[in-house]
C-alpha positions as CSV (number, residue, x, y, z in Angstrom):
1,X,-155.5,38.2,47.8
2,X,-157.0,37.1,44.6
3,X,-155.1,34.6,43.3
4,X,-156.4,31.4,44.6
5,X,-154.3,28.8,46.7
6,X,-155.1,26.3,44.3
7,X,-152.4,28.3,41.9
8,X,-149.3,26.6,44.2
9,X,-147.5,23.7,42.3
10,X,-146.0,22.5,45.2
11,X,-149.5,21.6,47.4
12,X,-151.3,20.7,44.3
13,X,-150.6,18.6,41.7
14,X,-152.3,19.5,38.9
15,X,-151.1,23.0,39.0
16,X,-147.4,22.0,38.7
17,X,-147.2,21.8,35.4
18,X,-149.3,25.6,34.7
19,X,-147.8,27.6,37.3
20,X,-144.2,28.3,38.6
21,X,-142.4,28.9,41.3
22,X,-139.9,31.2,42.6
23,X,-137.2,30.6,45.7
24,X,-135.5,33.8,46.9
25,X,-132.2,32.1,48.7
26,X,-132.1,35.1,51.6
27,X,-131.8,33.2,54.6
28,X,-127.9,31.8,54.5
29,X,-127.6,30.4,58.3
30,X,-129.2,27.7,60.1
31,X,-130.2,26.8,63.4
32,X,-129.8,23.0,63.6
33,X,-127.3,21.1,62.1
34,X,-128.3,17.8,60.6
35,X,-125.9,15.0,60.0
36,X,-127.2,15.1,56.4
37,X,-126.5,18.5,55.5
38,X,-123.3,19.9,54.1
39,X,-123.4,23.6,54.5
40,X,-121.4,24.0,51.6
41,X,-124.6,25.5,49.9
42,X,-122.7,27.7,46.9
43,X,-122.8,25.1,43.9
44,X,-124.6,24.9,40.5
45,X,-124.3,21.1,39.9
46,X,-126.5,20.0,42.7
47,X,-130.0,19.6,42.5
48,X,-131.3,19.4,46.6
49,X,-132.2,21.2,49.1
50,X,-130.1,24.3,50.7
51,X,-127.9,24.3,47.4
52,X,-127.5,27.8,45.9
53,X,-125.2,29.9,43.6
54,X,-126.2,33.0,44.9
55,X,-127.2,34.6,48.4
56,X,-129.0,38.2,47.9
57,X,-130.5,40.7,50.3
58,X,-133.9,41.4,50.5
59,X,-133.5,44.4,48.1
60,X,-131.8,42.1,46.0
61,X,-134.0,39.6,45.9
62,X,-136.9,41.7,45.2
63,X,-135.0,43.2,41.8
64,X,-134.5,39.6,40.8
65,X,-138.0,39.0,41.0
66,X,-138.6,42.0,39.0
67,X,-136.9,40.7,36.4
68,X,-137.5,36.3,37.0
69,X,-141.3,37.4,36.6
70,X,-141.0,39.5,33.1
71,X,-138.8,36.3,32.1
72,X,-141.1,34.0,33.7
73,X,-144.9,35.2,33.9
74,X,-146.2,31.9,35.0
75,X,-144.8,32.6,38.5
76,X,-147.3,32.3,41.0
77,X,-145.5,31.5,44.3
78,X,-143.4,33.4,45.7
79,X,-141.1,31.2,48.2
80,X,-138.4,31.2,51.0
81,X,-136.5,28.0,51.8
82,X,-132.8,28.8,52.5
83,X,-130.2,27.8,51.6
84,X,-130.1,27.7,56.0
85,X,-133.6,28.5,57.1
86,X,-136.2,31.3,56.7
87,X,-136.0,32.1,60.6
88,X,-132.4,31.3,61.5
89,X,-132.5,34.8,59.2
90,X,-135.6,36.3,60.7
91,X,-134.9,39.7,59.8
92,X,-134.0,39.0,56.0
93,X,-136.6,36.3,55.6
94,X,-139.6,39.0,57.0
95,X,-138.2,42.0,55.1
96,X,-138.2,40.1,51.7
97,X,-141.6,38.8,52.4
98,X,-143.1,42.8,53.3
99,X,-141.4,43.7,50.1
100,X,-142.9,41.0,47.6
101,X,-146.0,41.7,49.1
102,X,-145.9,45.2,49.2
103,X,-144.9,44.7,45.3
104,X,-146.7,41.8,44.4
105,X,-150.1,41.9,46.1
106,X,-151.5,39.3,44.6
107,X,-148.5,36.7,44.7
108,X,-149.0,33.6,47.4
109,X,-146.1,33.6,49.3
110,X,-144.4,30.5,51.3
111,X,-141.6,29.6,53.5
112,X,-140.3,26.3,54.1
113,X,-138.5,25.7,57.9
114,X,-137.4,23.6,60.2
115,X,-139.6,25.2,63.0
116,X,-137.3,25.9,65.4
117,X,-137.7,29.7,65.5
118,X,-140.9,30.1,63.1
119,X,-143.4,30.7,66.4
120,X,-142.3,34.5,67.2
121,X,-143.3,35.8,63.1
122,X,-146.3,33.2,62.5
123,X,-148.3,36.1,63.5
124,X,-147.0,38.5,61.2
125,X,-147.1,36.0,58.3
126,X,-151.0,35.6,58.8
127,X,-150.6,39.6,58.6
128,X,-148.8,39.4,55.4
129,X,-150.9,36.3,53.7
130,X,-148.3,34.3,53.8
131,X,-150.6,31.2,52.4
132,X,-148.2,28.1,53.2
133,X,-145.7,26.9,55.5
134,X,-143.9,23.9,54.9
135,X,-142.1,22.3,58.6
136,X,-139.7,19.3,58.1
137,X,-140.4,16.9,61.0
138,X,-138.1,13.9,60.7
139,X,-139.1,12.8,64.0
140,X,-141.3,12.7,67.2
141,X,-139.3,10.3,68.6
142,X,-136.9,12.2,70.5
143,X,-134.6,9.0,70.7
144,X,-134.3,8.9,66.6
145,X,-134.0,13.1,66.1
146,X,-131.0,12.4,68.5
147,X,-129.7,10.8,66.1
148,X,-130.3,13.0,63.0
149,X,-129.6,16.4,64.3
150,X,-126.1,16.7,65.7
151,X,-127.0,19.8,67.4
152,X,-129.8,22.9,67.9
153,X,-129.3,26.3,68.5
154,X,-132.4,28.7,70.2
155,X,-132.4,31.5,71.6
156,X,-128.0,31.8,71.6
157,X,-128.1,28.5,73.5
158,X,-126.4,25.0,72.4
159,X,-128.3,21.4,72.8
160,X,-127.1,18.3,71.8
161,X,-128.5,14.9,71.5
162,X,-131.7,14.4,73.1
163,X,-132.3,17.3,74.6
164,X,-131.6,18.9,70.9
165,X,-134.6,17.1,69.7
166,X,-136.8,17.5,72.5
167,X,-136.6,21.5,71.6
168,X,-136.9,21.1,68.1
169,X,-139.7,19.0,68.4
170,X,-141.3,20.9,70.9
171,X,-141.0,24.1,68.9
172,X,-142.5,22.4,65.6
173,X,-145.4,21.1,67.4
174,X,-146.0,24.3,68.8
175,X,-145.9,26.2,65.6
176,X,-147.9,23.7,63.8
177,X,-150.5,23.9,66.3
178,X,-150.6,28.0,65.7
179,X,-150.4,28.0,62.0
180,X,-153.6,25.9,61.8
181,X,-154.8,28.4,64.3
182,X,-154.1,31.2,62.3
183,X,-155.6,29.4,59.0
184,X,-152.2,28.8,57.0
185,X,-151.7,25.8,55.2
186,X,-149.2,23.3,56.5
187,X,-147.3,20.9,54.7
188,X,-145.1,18.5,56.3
189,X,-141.7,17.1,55.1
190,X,-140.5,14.2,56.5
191,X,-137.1,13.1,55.1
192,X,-136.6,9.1,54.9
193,X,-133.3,8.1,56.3
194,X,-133.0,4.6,55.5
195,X,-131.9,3.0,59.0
196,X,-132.4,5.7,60.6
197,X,-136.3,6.8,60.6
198,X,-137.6,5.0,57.6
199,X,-140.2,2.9,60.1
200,X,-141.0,5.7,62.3
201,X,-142.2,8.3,59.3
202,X,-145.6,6.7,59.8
203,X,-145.8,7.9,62.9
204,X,-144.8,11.8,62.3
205,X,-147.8,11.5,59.7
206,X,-149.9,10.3,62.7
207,X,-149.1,12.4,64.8
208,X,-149.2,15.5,63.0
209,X,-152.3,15.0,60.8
210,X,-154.2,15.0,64.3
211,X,-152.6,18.3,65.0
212,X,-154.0,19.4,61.5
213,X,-151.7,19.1,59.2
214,X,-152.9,19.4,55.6
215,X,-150.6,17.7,53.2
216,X,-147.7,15.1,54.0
217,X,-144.7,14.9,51.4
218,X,-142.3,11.6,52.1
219,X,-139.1,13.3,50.9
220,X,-135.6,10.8,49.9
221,X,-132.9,11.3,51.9
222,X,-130.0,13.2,49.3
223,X,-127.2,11.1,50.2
224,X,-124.0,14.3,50.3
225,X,-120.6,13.9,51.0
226,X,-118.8,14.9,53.8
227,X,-121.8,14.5,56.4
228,X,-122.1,12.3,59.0
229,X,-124.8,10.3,57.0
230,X,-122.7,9.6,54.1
231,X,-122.3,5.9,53.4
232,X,-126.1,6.2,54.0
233,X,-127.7,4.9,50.4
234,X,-130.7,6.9,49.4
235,X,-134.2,4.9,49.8
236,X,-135.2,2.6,47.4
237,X,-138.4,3.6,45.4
238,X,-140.4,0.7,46.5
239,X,-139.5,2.0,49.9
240,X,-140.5,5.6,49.4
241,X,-143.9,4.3,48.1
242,X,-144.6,1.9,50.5
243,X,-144.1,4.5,52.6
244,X,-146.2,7.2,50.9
245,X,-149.0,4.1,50.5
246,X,-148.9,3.6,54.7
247,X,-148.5,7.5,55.6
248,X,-151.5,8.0,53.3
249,X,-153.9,6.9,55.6
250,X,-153.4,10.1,57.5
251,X,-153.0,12.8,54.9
252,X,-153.1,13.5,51.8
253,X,-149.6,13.1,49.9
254,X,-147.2,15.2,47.9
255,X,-145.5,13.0,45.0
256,X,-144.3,15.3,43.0
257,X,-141.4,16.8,45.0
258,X,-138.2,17.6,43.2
259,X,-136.3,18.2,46.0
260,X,-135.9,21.8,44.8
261,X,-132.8,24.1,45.1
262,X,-133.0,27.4,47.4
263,X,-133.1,29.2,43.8
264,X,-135.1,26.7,42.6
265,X,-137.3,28.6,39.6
266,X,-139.7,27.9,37.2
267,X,-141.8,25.1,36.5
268,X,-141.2,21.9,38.9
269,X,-138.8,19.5,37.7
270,X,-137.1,21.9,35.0
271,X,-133.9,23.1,35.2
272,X,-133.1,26.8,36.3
273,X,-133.0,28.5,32.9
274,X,-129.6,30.3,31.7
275,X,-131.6,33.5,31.2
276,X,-133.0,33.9,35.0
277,X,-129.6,32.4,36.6
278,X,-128.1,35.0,34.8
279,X,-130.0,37.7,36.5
280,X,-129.7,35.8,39.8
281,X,-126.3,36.9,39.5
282,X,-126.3,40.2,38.4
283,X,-129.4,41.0,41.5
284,X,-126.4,39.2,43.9
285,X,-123.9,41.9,42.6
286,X,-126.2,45.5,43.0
287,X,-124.9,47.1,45.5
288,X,-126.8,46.8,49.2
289,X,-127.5,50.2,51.0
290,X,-127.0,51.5,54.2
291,X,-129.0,51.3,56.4
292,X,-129.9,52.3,60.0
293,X,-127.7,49.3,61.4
294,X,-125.3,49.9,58.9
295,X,-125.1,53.4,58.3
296,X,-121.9,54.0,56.6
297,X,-119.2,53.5,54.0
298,X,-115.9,52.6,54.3
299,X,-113.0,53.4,51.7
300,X,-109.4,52.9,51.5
301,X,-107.5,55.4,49.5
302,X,-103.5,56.7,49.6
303,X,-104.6,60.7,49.9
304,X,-108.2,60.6,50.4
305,X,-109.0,61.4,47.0
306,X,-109.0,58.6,44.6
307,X,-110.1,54.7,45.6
308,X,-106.6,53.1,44.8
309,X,-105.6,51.2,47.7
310,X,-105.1,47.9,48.3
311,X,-106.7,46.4,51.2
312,X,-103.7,44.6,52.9
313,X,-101.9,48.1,52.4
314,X,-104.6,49.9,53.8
315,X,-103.1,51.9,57.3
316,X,-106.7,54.4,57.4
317,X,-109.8,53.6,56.4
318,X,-112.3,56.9,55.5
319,X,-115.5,56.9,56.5
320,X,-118.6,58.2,54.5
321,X,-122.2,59.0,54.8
322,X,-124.5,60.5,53.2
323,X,-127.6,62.6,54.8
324,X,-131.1,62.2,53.8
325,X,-131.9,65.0,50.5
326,X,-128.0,64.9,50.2
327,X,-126.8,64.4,46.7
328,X,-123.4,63.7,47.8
329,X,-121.3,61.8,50.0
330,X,-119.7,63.8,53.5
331,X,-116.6,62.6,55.1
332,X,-117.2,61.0,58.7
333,X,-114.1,60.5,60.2
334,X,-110.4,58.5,59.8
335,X,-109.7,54.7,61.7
336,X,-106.5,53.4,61.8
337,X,-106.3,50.2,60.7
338,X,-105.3,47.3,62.8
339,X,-101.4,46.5,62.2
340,X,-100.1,44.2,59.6
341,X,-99.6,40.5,60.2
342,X,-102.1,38.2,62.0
343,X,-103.5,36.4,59.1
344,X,-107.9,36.1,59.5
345,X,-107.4,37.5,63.0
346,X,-106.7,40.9,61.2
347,X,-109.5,40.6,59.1
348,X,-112.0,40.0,61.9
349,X,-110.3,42.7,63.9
350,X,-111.1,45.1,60.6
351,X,-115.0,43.6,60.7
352,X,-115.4,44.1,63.8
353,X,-113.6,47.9,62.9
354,X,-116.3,48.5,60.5
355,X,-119.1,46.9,62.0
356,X,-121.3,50.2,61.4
357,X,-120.5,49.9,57.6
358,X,-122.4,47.9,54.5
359,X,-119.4,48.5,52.4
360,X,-116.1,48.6,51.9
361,X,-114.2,50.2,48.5
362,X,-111.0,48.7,47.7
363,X,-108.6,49.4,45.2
364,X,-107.7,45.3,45.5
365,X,-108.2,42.4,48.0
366,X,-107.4,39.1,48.8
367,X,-110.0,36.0,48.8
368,X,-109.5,35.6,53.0
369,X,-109.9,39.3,54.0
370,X,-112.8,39.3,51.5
371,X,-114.9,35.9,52.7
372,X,-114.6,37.0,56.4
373,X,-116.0,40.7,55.9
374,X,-118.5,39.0,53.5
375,X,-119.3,36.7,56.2
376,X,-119.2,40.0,58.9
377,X,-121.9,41.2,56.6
378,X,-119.7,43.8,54.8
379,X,-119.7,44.0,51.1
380,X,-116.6,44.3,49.5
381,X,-116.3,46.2,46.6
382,X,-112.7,46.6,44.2
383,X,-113.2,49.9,42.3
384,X,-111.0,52.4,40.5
385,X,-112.1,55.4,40.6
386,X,-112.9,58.6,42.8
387,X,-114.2,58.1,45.9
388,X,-117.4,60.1,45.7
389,X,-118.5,58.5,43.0
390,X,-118.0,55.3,44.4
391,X,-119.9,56.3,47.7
392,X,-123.0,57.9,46.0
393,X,-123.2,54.6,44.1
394,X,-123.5,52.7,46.8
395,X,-126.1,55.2,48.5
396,X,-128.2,55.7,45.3
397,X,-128.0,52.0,44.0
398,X,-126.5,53.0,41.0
399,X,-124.5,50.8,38.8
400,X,-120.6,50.6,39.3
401,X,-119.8,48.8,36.8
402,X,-117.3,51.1,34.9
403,X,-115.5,51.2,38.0
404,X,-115.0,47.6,38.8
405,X,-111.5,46.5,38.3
406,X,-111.0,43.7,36.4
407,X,-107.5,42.6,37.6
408,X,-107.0,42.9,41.8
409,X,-103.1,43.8,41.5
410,X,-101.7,45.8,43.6
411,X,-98.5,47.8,44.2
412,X,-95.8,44.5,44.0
413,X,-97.5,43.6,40.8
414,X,-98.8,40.7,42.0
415,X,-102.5,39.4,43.4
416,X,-102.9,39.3,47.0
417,X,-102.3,35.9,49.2
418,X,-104.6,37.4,52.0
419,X,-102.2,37.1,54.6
420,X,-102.5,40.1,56.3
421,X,-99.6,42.0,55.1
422,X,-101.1,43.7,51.6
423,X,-98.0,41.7,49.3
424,X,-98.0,38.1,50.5
C-alpha cells in the first residue's frame, strides 16, 4: 500500500480538508437495535448516521466508485458504514472490500461497526489492508447498554436487556483487542446520550485506551423521531466539550466528526454533490447478476415469448439461465404461481418460489409485491420487450433502459394496488 494512513480525513485532522472520502452503503441490516435508531434509512434530507438514498451490491458499488473517483479525484478512503452494519452483511461488506482492493490497490479502506460480529473477518481485513476500524462503544457498563440497545442478535439468537449488552460488549472488547493485534487502527465512537451515558463516556475512554485504542471521537446523540430516545434533546456543546476535555486524558480526540451519511462523499462537512448522487442512482439501478446462490432468472410472460405480463396476473413464471461461453439465454423450466388472493403472504410465497433467482422481469407490478421480493433479495425489473433480450441483459450487465416501461399499467387500465389479485 503506498498511500500513507496519514491521507484519512476522518483520523486526522489536517487531512480533512485535502482528501475525501467515500461510503459505499452495502450493508442494509443490522444486528442490534438501539433505541436511538430509526431504521428508516432511505432519505435525502438527513444528515446522520445509517441515512441513505440508495443500497447497491457490491458490483454496484464498485461501478459507482468508478465513476465518484473520476468526479472526485481527491478520494482517498474508501469506507463501509451501513446504513445497518458492515458485518450484519458479512458477505456484501467483504466482497465490496476484495473488489475495491483488487481495483484500487492503493486506496485505504475502512469499516465502521458496532462489533458484534466484526471478530470472524478481522483476519481477512489485515489480509486485505483494511487500515481502520471504527467500533461504537456506548458503554462498558452493562447496566447503562441495557438501556440503550433494546435488543442483540448473534449468531440467529435473541438477547435482551442485560444480557444484550453483556454480548455486545464482550464481542467489542474482544475485537478491539485483535485488531490492535493485527496492527489496524482503531477508533472509537462513543455516542453521548444526555441522561443516559453522558457521565459514563469517560469511562469507555478508559477503558479502551488501555486495551489500545488509538483515537476516541465523542459523537452527539441525533435526536430522530419515532425511537424510543425521542424526547431525548441532543447534548449541549459545552457538554460535548467538557466531555472531549475529560475523555482526552486517555486518547487522543476526533473533533471534526460530521456525523456522516452511509453515502457520505466527498470532502468532510460538504454536502453530497448533485453530480455523484446522481450516479449513486444510476450504480443502484444496473442490473445485479446471477450468481452461484442465485443462479437464475425469472420472467412472466402470456405465451412465453414477449415480457408482457403483469405480475399480479402472472399464473407461470419461466425460468432462465444462461451457461458459461453462452451468448444466449436457455429456458429452465415452468412454476406455477401461488393462487390469487392472500395479500404479502402471496408475495412471500412467490420469494420464497424464486428463491434461486436475482431477478424477476415483469411487464408491471405493484409497490407491496415489489418491496417484499426486494427485501427477499430479488430484483424486480418492469420491461417491455422480448424475453431474451431481457435475460441476456441481466446476464451480461447490459443496459435496459430502452426496455423499461415508463407507465406500470396493466390489462384493466389501471396501476396495480398490490393486493394479490393482479387488478386491485
Amino acid at each position: 500500500m503506498t498511500i500513507s494512513i496519514e491521507k484519512h480525513p476522518c483520523f486526522n485532522d489536517e487531512s480533512r480538508h485535502t482528501f475525501g472520502r467515500i461510503h459505499l452503503p452495502v450493508a442494509p441490516k443490522c444486528n442490534i437495535q438501539c433505541n436511538y435508531c430509526n431504521r428508516k434509512f432511505d432519505c435525502l434530507n438527513e444528515n446522520r448516521p445509517g441515512v441513505t438514498s440508495k443500497v447497491l451490491t457490491p458490483h454496484q458499488a464498485l461501478l459507482y466508485l468508478d465513476k465518484a473517483v473520476e468526479l472526485s479525484p481527491n478520494i482517498s478512503v474508501v469506507g463501509i458504514a451501513g446504513p445497518g452494519d458492515p458485518f450484519a452483511n458479512p458477505e456484501e461488506t467483504m466482497e465490496t472490500l476484495r473488489l475495491v482492493r483488487k481495483n484500487y490497490p492503493d486506496m485505504l479502506l475502512c469499516v465502521a461497526t458496532n462489533g458484534l460480529n466484526v471478530l470472524d473477518y478481522i483476519d481477512e481485513l489485515k489480509e486485505l489492508q483494511v487500515s481502520h476500524v471504527t467500533l461504537t462503544i456506548n458503554a462498558i457498563d452493562p447496566q447503562i447498554g441495557a438501556e440503550i440497545y433494546a435488543w442483540v442478535r448473534h449468531r440467529k439468537k435473541m438477547y435482551r436487556d442485560t444480557r444484550a449488552a453483556e454480548m455486545l460488549l464482550h464481542n467489542q472488547l474482544e475485537a478491539l483487542k485483535k485488531l490492535k493485534a493485527s496492527g489496524i487502527t482503531a477508533k472509537i465512537n462513543a455516542i453521548i446520550i444526555p441522561g443516559i451515558n453522558d457521565r459514563h463516556i469517560v469511562d469507555v475512554a478508559r477503558a479502551t485506551a488501555e486495551m489500545g485504542a488509538d483515537i476516541f471521537n465523542c459523537l452527539p446523540y441525533y435526536n430522530t423521531r419515532e425511537t424510543v430516545f425521542e424526547n431525548i434533546p441532543e447534548p449541549h456543546p459545552e457538554l460535548v466539550t467538557s466531555i472531549q476535555r475529560k475523555t482526552s486524558q486517555y486518547l487522543p480526540q476526533m473533533k471534526h466528526c460530521a456525523r456522516c451519511r452511509a453515502d457520505a462523499v466527498g470532502i468532510i462537512g460538504q454536502d453530497n454533490s448533485d453530480a455523484l448522487m446522481k450516479q449513486l442512482q444510476e450504480a443502484a439501478t444496473m442490473p445485479r447478476k446471477p450468481d452461484e446462490h442465485r443462479p437464475y432468472v425469472a420472467v412472466t410472460s402470456m405465451e412465453g415469448v414477449l415480457i408482457n405480463q403483469h405480475l399480479g396476473e402472472a399464473d407461470r413464471f419461466l425460468i432462465y439461465s444462461m451457461p458459461e461461453n453462452s451468448d444466449r439465454p436457455v429456458f429452465v423450466e415452468s412454476r406455477e404461481a401461488p393462487p390469487a388472493g392472500g395479500g404479502s403472504m402471496r408475495w412471500e410465497a412467490v420469494a420464497s418460489q424464486l428463491s434461486d433467482c436475482r431477478a424477476l422481469l415483469v411487464n408491471g407490478v405493484g409497490p407491496s409485491p415489489e418491496k417484499v421480493l426486494k427485501t427477499s433479495g430479488i430484483d424486480v425489473y418492469t420491461l417491455d420487450g422480448v424475453i431474451e433480450e431481457g435475460v441476456s441483459g441481466i446476464y451480461t450487465g447490459k443496459d435496459m433502459s430502452q426496455m423499461s416501461r415508463i407507465s406500470q399499467m396493466h390489462a384493466c387500465k389501471t396501476s396495480c394496488s398490490g393486493t394479490g389479485g393482479g387488478c386491485g
